[in-house]
Structures are given as C-alpha cells and as structure tokens.
N, C-alpha and C positions, 0 to 999 in steps of 0.2 A: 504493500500500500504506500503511496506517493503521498506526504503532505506537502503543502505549498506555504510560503510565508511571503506577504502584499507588503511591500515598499512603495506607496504609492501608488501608480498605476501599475510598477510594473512588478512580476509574480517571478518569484522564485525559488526552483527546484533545489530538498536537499540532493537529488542523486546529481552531486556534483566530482570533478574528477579528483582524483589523490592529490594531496598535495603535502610538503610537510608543515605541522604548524607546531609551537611548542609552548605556549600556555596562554590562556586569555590575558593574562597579563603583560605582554607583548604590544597589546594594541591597544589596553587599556588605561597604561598610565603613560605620564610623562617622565621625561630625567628632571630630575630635582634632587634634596638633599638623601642622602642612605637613609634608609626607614632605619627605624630602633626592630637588631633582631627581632622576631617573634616567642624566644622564651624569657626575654627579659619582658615584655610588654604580657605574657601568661604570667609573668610570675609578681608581676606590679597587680594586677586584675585579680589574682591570687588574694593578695595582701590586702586588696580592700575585701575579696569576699569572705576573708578571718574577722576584720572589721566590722562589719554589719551583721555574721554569725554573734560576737560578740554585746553588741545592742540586741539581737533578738533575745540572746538569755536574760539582759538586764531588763529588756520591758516584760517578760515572761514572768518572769522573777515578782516584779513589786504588781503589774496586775492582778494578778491570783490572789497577792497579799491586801489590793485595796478593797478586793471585793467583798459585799456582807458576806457573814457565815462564820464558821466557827468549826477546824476541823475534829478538833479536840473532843469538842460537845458533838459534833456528828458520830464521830467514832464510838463514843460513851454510852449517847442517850441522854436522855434529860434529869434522869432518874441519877446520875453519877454526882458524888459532893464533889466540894468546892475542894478539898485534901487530892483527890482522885484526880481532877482535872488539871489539878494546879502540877501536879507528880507527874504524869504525861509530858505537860508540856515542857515541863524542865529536860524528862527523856529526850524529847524529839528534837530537842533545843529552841523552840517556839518561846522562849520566856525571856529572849533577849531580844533590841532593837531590829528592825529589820535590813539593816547596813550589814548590823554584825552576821545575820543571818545569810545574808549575801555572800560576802567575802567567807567564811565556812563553806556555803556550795559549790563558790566559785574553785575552792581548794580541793573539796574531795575531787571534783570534777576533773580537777587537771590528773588526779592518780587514776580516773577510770571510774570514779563512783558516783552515781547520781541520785546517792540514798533507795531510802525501799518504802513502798505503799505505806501509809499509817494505818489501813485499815487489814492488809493482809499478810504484812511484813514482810510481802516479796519485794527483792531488791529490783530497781526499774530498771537495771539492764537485764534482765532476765525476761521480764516481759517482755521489752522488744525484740530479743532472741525470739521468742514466740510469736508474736503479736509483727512486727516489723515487716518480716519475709513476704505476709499476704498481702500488705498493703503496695507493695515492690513487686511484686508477679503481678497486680491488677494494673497498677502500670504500665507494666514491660510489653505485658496483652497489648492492652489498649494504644499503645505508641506504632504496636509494629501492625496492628491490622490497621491503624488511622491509616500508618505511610502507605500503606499497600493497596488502601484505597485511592488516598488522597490524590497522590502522585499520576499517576495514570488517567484519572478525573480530571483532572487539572489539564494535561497534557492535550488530550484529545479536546477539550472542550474548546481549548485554547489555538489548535494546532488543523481542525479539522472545519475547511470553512461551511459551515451550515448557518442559513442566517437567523433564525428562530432558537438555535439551541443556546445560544449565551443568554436568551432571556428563560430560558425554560429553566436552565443551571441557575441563574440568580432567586426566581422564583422559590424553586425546593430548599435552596440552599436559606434562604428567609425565612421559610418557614419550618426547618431542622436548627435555625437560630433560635426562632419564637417558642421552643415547646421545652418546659420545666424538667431537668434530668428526672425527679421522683415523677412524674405524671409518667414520663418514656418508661423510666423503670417497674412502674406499675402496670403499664400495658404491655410488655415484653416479657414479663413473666408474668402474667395471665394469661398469651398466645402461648409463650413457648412451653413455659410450665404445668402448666394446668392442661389447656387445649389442644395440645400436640404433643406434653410430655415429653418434650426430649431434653430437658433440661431441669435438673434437681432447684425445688422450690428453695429449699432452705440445707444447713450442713458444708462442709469442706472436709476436706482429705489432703493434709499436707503432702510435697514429694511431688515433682515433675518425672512422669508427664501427668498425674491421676489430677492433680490439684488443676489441668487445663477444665475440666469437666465444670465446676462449679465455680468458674471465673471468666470462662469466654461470653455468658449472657452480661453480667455488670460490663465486662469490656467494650461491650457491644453497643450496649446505653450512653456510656462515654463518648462511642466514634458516632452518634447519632448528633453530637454537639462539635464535637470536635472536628469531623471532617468538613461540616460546610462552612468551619473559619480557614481551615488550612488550605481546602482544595481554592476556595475563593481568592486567598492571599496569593497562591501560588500562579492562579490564574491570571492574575494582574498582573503580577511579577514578570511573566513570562510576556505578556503582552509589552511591557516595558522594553523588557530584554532586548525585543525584536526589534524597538526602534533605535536602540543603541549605535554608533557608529562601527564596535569592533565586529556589529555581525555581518556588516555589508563587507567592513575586511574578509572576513572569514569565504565567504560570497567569493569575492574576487578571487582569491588564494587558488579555490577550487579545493576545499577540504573534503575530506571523506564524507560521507553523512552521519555515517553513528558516532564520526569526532567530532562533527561540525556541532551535531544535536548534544552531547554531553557538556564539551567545552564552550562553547559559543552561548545554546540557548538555555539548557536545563541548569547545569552547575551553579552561573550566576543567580538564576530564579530561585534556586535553593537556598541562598543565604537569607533573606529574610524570613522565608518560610522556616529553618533550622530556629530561628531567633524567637519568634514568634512558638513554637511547639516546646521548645525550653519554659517561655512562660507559661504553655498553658498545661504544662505537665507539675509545675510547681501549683496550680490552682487546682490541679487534680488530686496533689497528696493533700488539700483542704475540702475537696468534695467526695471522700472516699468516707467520711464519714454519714453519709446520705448513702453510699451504697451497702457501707456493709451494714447498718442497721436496716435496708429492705432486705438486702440477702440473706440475714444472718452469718454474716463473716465476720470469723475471729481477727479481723485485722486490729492494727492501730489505730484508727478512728474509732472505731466502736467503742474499743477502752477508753480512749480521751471522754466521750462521753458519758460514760461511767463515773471518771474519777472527776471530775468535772461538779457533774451531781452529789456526791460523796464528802466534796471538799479536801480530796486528796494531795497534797500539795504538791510530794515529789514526784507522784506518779506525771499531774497535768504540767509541772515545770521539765520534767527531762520530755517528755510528746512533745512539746511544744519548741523545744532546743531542736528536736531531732526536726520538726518538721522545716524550720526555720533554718536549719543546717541545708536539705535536703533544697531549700527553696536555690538557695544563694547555691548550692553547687551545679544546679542544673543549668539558671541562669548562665552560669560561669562557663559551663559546658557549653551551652550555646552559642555562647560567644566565640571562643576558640574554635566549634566545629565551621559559623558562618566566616571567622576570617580566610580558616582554610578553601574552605570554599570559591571564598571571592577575593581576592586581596585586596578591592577597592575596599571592605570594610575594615575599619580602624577598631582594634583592642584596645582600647583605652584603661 
C-alpha cells in the first residue's frame, strides 16, 4: 500500500529511490555553539527530579499531619483512657512537635525505613513489596496496549488521505475524552464480566503470565481514555512533521521509504507524544485507585484508601512518597526518551 504526503499542490511518493541519509539531525539544526553532552544535561534533570521527590515527602508529611482526626484514638477507640492514649503516642513518637517528627522520618528513610502501619504493625515497605507490583503491571498493561493502538491510529488517520475520516477520528476520539473512567469501568465489566464472562468480576493471582487474566479488563478502561489523547496528539504531531523543511530534504535525497517514514516523519512525531504518555502514566499511578477499588485489586491505591480512612500515618506518608517518586521519575523518563528521539528537544 502507497501512502502519499501533499506539499501543496504537489503529492509525494514515499517509494522513493535509496539514498544515504544519516540522522534527522543533519537537516534539522544549524552550526552554533557545542550542545552540553547529553549525560550531563540527564544528570542536571536528575538533580532537580531528587528535588521535587524531596518537597513531595515534605508536603506529604505535614498534610496528613494538618488534617482532623486523630490516629491514636482511631487505632484505640473511644472507649481507650487518657494513660493509654497518651502511652501510644509516646511509642509511635507522635508526642513531639511535628518538625521533630519530620526530620526522625526523614532519617529512618535514608536507612530504608518508612516505619510500619499503626494499626497492623506491618512495616510499609513490606506492603509495597505486596501491594506495589499490581499497581506497576496495571500500568505496564495499559502503556503497551495504549502504544499499540495508538500509534498505528495515528499513522493511518494521518497518512491515508480520506477526506471525512479526520473528522470521524476527532469525533470518537471527543467522545472517548467525554466518558468518566468508573462509568467505562462499570460498563466493561458488566459486558465482559457478567455478559460474556470472559473476564473474572473480582480477585487477582499474583505471577506473570496468570496475573494478565485479571488486569487486561482495568487496562483496557484506561486505553479507553488514554488512546484518544495520545492517538490525537500524535496525529497533529505528524501532521506538523510533514510540513517541516527537513522532510522535503529527505524528498529530495531520494531516501528509502521505511527510512524516510521512521527518521523523517514518525520518530520526530514521537517526541511529544513520548512526553505527553510520561504525564499521563504519572496520572494513572493516581487513578488506579478508582480501579482497583471497582476490580477489587490488591494494589496500592486500594490501601492508600484504606489507610487514609484509618488515619494511618506511615502507611499514607510512604504511598504517597512512592507515588510522588514514581511521578517525577516517569516525567524524567520522558524527557530523556523524547530528546533521544528528536534532538530538537532540549533536557533542560
């Protein structure tokens, strides 16, 4: 199959002849001053994202501590004296300022220690040993069947000229924007679960491959939101690409087509898209807690919700580190993946 890409009036064929070309970067920048290596500029990008890990523990930290409640008396009851309560909290070290209480978590934490539940005395790295992994496979799902969509959607919608279909693609993709992930997750497992059965209502079975079983439906709810930002984004992108100057280089050259198609037009179209799936996979380790409370999954949002209500301290202060870790390294990741990508974009 021949796609065609319009410069104007006039149309032109990837089956163009071989030629040699050696990286989009060739034709897309100018000579100017030497860039700053690229591991000094990962490892500056690095340092701020220890940075901002670090605010995320300090707002984690005193939020939890501004809010009413009372974990002490949660943990007790009401029914517990004043001798009891007051003995607790000396244990758990809650009976000093909340500064000093800081800097103590701040210290276990550099040895590995993020304390343990108050109410079940397990230690919180231990939960996330548990609870962590589900939360991480429902991702890793959902990223690789999004690209697998996405990407190919994008391509043809973009690449193949029909004049009706880019409004037919914005159309669905608007209305795959417009619908509430728990409404999707509720009508998806009603079809698939209930109605056709092929998918367990509720339960998990740790261990790949068995754990694909009872996480490819949530995966799937996620790419019901996620594809039509990314295929969309990509869609533009690529639409961009084409009018770029280094494609008509490429044009002239006479490159291959599946070099001219990877280097010339998809590659660059990828950088933002890369950049953009880095964010929204960091908004996914905060919406996993809507799925795994429909699915019933033992992940880590479920328990953040738990301890949450419970008034757990250290349980919701290390969730909250990790998630808040997990945000800033994705971001980070994406950054690094989209320079590679394109070397128009700057790591900063």
């Amino acid at each position: 199959m021949m796609f065609g890409f319009e410069k104007g009036t006039t149309q032109v064929s990837l089956s163009m002849p071989p030629a040699d070309v050696t990286d989009i970067a060739a034709d897309s920048t100018q000579a100017g001053p030497r860039p700053q290596p690229i591991w000094e500029r990962i490892l500056r990008r690095t340092g701020r994202a220890v940075i901002v890990a670090f605010w995320v523990m300090v707002v984690a930290f005193m939020l939890i501590r501004l809010a009413p409640g009372d974990p002490v008396s949660a943990a007790l009851g009401g029914e517990a004296s004043p001798e009891t309560v007051a003995a607790l909290r000396t244990q758990l070290g809650l009976d000093v300022d909340p500064i000093t209480q800081f800097w103590k978590y701040l210290w276990a934490f550099t040895q590995g220690d993020l304390g343990s539940s108050l109410l079940s005395g397990v230690p919180v790295t231990e939960m996330l040993k548990t609870n962590l992994p589900v939360t991480l496979w429902l991702i890793a799902i959902t990223v690789t069947m999004t690209m697998i969509v996405s990407i190919p959607l994008a391509v043809f919608i973009a690449l193949v000229r029909i004049p009706a279909l880019p409004y037919v693609f914005r159309t669905l993709t608007a209305i795959g924007l417009a619908l509430p992930s728990f409404l999707v997750a509720l009508l998806l497992l009603y079809q698939f679960g209930l109605i056709w059965g092929i998918a367990p209502i509720f339960g998990y079975e740790p261990g790949f491959p068995a754990n694909l079983h009872y996480l490819w439906l949530p995966a799937l709810v996620n790419c019901v939101v996620l594809v039509p930002v990314l295929s969309r984004v990509l869609y533009s992108s690529i639409l961009d690409t084409l009018d770029e100057e280094f494609v008509e280089t490429g044009v002239i050259r006479g490159v291959k087509s599946y070099r001219f198609f990877w280097f010339y037009v998809l590659r660059p179209s990828l950088a933002p898209t890369v950049v953009l799936l880095s964010y929204m996979m960091g908004v996914m380790v905060g919406s996993t807690v809507i799925l795994e409370s429909i699915f019933a999954l033992p992940g880590i949002g479920r328990e953040l919700v738990t301890a949450v209500s419970m008034r757990d301290y250290p349980v919701v202060q290390g969730i909250i580190l990790v998630f808040g870790v997990l945000v800033v390294f994705l971001s980070l990741l994406g950054d690094i993946v989209a320079s590679l990508l394109d070397p128009r974009v700057k790591l900063t």
